[in-house]
C-alpha positions, 0 to 999 in steps of 0.5 A: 599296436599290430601297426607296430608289428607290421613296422617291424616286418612281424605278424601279431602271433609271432610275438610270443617268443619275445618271452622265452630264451631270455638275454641279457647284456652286460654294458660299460665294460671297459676291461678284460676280467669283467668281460669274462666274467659276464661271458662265464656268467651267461651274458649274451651281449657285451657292451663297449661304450665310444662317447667320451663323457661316459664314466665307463668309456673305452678307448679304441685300442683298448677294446680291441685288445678285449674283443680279441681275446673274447673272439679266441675263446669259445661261445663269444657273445655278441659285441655291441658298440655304444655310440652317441652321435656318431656318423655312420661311417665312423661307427662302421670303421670302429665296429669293423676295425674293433671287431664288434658285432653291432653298434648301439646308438644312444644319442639323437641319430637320424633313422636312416641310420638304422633303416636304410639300406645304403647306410653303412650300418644298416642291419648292425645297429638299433636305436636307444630311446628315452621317451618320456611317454607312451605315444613318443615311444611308438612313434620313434620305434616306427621311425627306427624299425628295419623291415626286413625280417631276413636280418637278425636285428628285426626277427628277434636273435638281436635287439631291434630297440632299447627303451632306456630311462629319460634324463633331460641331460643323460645318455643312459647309466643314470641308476634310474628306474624307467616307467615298466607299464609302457615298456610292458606294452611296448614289447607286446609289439615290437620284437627284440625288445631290450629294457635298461634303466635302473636295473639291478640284481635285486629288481631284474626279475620283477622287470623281467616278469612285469615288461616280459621283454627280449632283453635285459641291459645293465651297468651301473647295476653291477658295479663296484665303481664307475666302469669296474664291475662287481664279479657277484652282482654280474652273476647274480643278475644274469641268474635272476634276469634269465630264472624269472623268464624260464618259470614265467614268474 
């Protein structure tokens, strides 16, 4: 799959740091304390979910007043905004005036969105799959690729994609499973690769050695109740996620 590599804007042997350093995203969070729980953890990304449906969705004001006080303490992960459907405009005024770093787009945006440099997102954003098989999966992350490696969202310090479980109705946090063999070779080529679906403290480091992606994502996997997060099971996840990466299985 080197097709995908140049897609990306990476030669074929640059691809093996996708298998150290592993990061970890806690997403869905949609109060203060769990936030700081997943930061004193390790977390590396922290996600705040804008689509209303969403069991673990945050309001505007709300979220501000949580980035606020994670941007006054120090080693502040990166902040990732979830959108679904939104225009580009619109994500661009709630990442600017939230304070997020990137946003993550969960629905069936358009891949000028992503690729595009006169999109108004462009360079802070990445496409979220749910492809039900291996042929759509590579197609789509072609779609979706940024070619320019001089931006951190195409040469591995942030995703690049996310490869999500597949619910005919279902935007992510579904508890599912997804197909570990396609993603495993889906991230042999394409750098910063993020694996969500199904994710749990006792499975993360199975996935983790079986796809060897850049990044794990989870929340419905650390929760106590839908948008309220269990403090040990967050830390136990990232301790599994980042040891069964460090000793390579």
């Amino acid at each position: 799959m080197s097709h995908l590599c140049l897609a990306f804007g990476l030669p074929v042997p640059a691809l093996a740091r996708h298998n150290t350093g592993m990061k970890v995203k806690i997403c869905g969070l949609t109060n203060l304390d769990d936030a700081q729980t997943a930061v004193s953890a390790g977390a590396d990304f922290l996600g705040f979910i804008f689509y209303p449906p969403s069991k673990r969705s945050v309001d505007i004001n709300t979220a501000k007043s949580i980035v606020q006080s994670l941007r006054a303490a120090p080693n502040c992960p990166v902040l990732v905004g979830v959108f679904v459907n939104e225009t580009g405009p619109h994500m661009a005024e709630i990442l600017d005036e939230v304070g997020l770093d990137l946003a993550q787009l969960s629905g069936e945006e358009v891949p000028f969105l992503v690729g595009d440099e006169r999109s108004p997102i462009y360079g802070r954003c990445y496409k979220a799959l749910r492809p039900t098989s291996l042929a759509e999966a590579e197609a789509d992350a072609e779609w979706y690729a940024v070619a320019n490696s001089q931006l951190p969202i195409a040469n591995g310090q942030w995703p690049s994609l996310l490869i999500d479980t597949y619910h005919p109705t279902l935007r992510g946090g579904t508890g599912a499973t997804g197909d570990w063999a396609m993603s495993a070779q889906l991230a042999q080529s394409i750098p910063g690769l993020m694996l969500a679906g199904g994710l749990t403290a006792d499975n993360v480091a199975a996935a983790v050695r079986a796809v060897r992606p850049f990044a794990v994502d989870v929340a419905s996997g650390v929760e106590a109740s839908p948008g309220k997060k269990d403090p040990e099971l967050v830390r136990r996840f990232i301790h599994n996620a980042k040891a069964a990466a460090a000793t390579g299985g």
